[in-house]
Backbone as ProteinMPNN parsed JSONL, in Angstrom:
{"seq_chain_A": "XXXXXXXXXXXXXXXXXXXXXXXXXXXXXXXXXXXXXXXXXXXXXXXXXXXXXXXXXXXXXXXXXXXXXXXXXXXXXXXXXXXXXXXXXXXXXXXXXXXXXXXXXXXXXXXXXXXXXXXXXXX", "coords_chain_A": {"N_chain_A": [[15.899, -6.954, 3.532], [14.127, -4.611, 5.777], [11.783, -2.166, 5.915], [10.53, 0.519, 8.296], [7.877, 1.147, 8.83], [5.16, 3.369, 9.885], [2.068, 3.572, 10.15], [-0.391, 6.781, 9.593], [-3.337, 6.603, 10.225], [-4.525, 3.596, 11.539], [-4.368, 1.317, 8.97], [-7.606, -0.158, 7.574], [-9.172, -2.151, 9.353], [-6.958, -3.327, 10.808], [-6.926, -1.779, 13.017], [-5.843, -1.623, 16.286], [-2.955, -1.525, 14.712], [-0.694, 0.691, 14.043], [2.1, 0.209, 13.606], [4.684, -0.909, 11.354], [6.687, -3.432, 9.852], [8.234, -3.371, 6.369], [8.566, -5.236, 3.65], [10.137, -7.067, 0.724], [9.419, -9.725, -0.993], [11.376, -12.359, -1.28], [12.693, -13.145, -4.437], [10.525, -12.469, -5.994], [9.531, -9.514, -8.212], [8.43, -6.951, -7.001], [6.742, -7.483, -5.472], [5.611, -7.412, -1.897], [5.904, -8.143, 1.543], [3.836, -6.979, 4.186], [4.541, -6.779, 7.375], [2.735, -6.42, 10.867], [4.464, -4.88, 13.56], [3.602, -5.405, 16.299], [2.114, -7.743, 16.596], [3.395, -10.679, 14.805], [2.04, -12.549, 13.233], [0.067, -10.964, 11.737], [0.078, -10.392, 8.577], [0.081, -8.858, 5.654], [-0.142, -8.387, 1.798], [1.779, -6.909, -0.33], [1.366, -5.239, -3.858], [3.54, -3.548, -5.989], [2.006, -1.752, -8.362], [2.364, -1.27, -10.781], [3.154, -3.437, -11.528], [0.696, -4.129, -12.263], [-0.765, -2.737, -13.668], [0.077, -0.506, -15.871], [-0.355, 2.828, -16.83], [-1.442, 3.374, -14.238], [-2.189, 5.826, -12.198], [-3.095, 7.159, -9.562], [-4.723, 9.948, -7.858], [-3.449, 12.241, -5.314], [-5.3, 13.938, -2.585], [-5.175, 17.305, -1.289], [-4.989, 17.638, 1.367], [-4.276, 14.458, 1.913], [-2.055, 13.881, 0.636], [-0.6, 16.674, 2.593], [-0.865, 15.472, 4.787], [0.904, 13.222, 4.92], [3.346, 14.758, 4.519], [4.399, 14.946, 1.786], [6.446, 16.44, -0.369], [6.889, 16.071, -3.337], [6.06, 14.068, -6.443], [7.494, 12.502, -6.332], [8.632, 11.621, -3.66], [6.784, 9.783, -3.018], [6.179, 6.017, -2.129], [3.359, 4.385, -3.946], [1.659, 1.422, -3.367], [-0.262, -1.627, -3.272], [-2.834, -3.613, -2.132], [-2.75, -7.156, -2.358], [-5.059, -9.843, -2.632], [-5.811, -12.793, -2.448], [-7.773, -15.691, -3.379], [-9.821, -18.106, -3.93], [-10.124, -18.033, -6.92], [-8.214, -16.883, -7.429], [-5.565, -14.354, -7.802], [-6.047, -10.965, -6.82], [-5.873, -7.737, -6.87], [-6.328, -4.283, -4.854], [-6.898, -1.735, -6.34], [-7.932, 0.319, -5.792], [-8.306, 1.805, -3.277], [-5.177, 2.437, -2.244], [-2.31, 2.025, -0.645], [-0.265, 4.442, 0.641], [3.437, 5.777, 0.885], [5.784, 7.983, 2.693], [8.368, 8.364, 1.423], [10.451, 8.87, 2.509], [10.152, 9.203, 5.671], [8.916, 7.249, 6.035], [6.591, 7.542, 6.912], [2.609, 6.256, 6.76], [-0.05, 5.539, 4.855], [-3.523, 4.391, 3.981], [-5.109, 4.961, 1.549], [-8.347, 6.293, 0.417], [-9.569, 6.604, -2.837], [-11.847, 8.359, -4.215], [-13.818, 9.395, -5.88], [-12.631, 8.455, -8.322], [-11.913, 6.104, -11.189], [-10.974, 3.445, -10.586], [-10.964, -0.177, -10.126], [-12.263, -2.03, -7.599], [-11.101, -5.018, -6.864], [-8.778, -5.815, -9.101], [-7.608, -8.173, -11.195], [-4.88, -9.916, -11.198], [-2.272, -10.71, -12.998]], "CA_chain_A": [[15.97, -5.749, 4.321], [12.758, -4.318, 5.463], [11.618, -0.775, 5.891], [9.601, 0.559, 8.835], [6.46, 2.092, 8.492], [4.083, 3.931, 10.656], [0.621, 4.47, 9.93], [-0.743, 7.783, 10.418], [-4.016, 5.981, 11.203], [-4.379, 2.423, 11.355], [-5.053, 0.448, 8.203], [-8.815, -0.194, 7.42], [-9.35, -3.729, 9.604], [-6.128, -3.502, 11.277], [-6.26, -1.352, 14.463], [-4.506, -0.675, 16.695], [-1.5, -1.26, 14.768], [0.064, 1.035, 12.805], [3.603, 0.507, 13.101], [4.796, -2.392, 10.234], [7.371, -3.731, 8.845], [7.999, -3.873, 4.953], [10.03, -6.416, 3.348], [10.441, -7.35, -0.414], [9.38, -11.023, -1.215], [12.539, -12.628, -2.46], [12.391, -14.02, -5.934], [9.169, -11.657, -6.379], [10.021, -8.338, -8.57], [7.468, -5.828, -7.087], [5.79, -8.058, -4.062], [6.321, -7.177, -0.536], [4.869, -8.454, 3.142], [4.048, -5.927, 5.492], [3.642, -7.245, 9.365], [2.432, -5.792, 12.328], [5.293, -5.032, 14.793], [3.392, -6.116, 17.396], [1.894, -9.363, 15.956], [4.079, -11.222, 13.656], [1.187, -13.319, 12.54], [-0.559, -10.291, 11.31], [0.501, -9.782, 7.338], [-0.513, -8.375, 4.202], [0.839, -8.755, 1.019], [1.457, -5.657, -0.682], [1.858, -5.201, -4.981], [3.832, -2.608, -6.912], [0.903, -1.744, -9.095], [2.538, -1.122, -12.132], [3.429, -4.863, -12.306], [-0.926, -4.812, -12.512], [-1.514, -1.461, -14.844], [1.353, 0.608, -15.883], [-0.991, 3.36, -16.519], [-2.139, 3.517, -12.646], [-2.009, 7.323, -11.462], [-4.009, 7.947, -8.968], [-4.719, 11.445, -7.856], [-4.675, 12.089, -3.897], [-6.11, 15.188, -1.954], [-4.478, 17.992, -0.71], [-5.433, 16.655, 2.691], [-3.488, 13.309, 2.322], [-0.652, 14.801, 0.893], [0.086, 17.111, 3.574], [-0.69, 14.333, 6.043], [2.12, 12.184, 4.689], [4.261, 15.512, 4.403], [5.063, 14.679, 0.858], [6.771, 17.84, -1.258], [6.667, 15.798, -4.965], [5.476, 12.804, -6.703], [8.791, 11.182, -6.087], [8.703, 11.096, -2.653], [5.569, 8.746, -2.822], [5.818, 5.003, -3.017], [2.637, 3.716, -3.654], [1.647, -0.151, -3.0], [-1.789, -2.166, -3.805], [-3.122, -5.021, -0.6], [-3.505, -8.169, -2.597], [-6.067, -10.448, -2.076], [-5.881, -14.527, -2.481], [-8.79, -16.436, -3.033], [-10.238, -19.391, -4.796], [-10.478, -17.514, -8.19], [-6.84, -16.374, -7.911], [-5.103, -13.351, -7.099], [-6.811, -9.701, -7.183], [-5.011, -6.29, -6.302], [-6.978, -3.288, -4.562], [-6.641, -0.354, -6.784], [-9.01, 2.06, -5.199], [-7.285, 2.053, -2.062], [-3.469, 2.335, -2.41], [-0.868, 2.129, 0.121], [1.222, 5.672, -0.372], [4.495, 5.905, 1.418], [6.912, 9.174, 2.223], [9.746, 7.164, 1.488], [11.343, 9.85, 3.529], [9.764, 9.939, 6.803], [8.346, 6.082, 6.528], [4.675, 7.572, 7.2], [2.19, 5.447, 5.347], [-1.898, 6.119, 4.377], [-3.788, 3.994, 3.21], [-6.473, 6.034, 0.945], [-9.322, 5.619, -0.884], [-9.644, 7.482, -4.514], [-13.119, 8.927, -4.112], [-14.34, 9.759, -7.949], [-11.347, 7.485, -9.297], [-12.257, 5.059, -11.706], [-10.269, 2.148, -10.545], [-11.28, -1.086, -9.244], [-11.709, -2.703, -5.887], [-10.627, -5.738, -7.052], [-8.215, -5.952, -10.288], [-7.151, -9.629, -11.634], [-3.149, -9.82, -10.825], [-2.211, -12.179, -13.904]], "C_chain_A": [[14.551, -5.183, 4.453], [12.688, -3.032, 6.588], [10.65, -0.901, 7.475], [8.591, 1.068, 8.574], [5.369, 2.308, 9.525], [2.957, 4.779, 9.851], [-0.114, 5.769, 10.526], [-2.269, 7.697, 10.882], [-4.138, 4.668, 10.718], [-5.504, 2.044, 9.514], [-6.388, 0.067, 8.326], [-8.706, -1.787, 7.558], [-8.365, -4.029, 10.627], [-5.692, -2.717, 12.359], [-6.79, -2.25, 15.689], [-3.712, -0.434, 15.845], [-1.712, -0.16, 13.974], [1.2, 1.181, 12.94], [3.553, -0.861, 12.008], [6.399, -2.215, 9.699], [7.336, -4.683, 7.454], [9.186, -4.46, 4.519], [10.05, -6.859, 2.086], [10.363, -8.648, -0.047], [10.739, -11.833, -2.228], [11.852, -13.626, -3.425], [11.406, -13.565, -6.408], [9.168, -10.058, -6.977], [8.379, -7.971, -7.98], [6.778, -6.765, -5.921], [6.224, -7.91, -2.782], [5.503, -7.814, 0.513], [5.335, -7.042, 3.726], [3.205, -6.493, 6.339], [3.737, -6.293, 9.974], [3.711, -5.762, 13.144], [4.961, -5.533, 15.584], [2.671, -7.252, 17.444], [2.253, -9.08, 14.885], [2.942, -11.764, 13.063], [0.214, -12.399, 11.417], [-0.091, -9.394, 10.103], [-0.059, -9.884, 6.486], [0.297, -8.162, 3.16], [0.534, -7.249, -0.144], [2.061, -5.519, -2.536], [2.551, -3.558, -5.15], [3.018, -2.696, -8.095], [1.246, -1.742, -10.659], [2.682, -2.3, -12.579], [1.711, -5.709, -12.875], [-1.601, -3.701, -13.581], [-0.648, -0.874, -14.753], [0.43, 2.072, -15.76], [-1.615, 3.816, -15.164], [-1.585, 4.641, -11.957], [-2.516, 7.966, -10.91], [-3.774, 9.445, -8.532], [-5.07, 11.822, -5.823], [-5.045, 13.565, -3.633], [-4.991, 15.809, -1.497], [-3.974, 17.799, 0.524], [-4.402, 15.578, 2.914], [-2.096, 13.555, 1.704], [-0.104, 15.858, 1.776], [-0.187, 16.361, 4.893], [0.317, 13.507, 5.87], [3.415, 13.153, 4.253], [4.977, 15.315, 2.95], [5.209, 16.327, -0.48], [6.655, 17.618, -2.899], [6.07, 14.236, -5.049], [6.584, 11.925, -6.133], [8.923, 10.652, -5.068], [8.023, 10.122, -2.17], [5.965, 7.73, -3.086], [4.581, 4.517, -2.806], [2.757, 2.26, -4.243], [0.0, -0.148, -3.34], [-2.028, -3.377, -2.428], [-3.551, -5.63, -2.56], [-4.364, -8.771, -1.888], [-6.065, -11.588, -2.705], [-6.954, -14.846, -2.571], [-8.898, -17.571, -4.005], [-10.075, -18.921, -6.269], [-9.412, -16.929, -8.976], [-6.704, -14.874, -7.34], [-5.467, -12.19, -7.389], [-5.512, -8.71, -5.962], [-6.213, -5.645, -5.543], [-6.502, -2.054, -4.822], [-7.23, 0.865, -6.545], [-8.695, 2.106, -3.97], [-5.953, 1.66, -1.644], [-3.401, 2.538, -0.952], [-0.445, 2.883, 0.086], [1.863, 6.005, 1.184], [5.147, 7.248, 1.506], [8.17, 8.328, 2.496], [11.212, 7.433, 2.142], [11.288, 9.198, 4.753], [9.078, 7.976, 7.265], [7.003, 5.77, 6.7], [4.226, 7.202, 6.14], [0.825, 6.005, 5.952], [-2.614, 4.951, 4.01], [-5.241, 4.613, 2.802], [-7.204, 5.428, 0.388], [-9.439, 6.547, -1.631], [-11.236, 7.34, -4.675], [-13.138, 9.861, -5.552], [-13.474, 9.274, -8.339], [-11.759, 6.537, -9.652], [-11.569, 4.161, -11.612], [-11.05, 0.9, -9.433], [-11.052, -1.715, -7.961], [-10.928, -4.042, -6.062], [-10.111, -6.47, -8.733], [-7.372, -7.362, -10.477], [-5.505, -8.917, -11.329], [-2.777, -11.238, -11.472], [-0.626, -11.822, -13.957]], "O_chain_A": [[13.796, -5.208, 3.482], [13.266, -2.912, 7.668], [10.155, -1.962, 7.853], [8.757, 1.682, 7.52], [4.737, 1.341, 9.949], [2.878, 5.867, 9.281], [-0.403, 5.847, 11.72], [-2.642, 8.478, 11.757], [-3.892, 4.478, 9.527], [-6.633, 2.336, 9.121], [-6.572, -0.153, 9.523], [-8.387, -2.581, 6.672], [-8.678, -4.919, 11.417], [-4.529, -2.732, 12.762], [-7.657, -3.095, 15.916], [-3.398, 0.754, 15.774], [-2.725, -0.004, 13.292], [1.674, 2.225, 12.492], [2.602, -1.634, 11.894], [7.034, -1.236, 9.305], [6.891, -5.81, 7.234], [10.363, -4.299, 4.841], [9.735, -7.969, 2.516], [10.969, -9.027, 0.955], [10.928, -11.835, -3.445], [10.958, -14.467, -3.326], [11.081, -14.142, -7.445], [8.765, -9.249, -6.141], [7.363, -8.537, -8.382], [5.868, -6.038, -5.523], [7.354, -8.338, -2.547], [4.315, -7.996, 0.246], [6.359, -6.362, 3.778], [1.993, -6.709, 6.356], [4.557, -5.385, 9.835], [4.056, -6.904, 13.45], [5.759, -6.356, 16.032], [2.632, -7.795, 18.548], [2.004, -8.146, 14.124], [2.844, -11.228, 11.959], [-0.302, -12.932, 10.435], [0.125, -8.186, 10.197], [-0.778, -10.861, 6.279], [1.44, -7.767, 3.391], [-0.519, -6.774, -0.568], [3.275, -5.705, -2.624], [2.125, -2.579, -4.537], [3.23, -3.625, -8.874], [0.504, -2.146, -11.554], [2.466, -2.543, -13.767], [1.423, -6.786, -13.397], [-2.685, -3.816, -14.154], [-0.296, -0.521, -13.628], [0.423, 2.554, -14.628], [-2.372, 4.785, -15.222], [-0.622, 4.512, -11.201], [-2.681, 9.154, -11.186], [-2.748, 10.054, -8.834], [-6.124, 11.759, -5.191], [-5.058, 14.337, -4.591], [-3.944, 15.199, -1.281], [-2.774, 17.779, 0.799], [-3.682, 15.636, 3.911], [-1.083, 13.39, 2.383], [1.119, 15.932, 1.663], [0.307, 16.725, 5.959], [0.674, 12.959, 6.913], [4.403, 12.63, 3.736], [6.189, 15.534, 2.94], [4.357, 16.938, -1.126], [6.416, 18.54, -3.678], [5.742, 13.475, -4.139], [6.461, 10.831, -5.584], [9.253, 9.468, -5.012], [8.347, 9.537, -1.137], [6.35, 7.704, -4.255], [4.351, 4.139, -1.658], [3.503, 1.871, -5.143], [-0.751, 0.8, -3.572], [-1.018, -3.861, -1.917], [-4.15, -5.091, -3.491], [-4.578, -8.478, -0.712], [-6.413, -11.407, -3.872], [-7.599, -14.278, -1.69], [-7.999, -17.842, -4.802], [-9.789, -19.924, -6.923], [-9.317, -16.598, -10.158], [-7.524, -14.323, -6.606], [-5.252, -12.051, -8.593], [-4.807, -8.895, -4.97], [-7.211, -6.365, -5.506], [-5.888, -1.336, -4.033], [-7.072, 2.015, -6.955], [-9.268, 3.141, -3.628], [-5.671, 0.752, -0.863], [-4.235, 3.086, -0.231], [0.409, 2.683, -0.779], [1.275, 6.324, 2.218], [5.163, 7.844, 0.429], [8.701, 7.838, 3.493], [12.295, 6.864, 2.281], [12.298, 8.568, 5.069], [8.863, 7.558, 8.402], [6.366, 4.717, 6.704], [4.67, 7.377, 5.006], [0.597, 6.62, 6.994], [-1.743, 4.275, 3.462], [-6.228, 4.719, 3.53], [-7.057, 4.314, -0.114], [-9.42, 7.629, -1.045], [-11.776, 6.357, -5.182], [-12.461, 10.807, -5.954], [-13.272, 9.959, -9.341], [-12.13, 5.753, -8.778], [-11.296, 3.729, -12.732], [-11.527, 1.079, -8.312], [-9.981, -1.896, -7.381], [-9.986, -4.15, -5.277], [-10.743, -7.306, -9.378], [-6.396, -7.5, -9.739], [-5.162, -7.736, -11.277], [-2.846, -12.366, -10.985], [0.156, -12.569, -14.546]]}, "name": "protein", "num_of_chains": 1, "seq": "XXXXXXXXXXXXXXXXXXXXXXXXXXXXXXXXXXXXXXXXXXXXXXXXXXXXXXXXXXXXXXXXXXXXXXXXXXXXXXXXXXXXXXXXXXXXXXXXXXXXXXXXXXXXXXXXXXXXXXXXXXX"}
């Protein structure tokens, strides 16, 4: 089953789009694809972070919380972009994914003074 999602501005690399659909990787607790509505070919593979640092709480701005209309923590899901390469699989923890799991509107932020890495091992 897979969610829609509209970006309230396009993904960093990825405009135009921002509509997407999100979809749970079967057989993958916590891994999802999210494509482009309007190219299929155009997907990113998205972690549930806690399966990479339970600890992981970022902090966003006033700003991007009332851009994603979100009233509590709960309403947020945030997501991580993996990244594939020769060396194996890395997360991006300094720029989450955050969802109103309401409304579908998605962000993707960067955590400006947040000590988390651009690219965190995903063992």
């Amino acid at each position: 089953m897979s969610v829609a999602l509209s970006f309230v501005a396009p993904p960093p690399g990825l405009a135009p789009h921002v509509d997407f659909a999100l979809a749970p990787v079967e057989g993958s607790d916590g891994l999802f694809t999210m494509r482009a509505v309007e190219d299929d070919a155009l997907r990113l593979y998205l972690v549930d972070p806690q399966t990479v640092l339970q600890e992981y709480a970022p902090t966003l701005t006033d700003e991007q919380t009332a851009t994603l209309e979100l009233q509590s923590p709960d309403d947020a899901l945030l997501l991580v972009v993996a990244h594939p390469s020769a060396d194996g699989v890395s997360v991006n923890l300094l720029a989450p994914v955050v969802v109103n799991r309401g409304t579908g509107a998605a962000l993707q932020v960067i955590l400006d003074g947040q000590d988390y890495p651009l690219r965190a091992p995903l063992s």
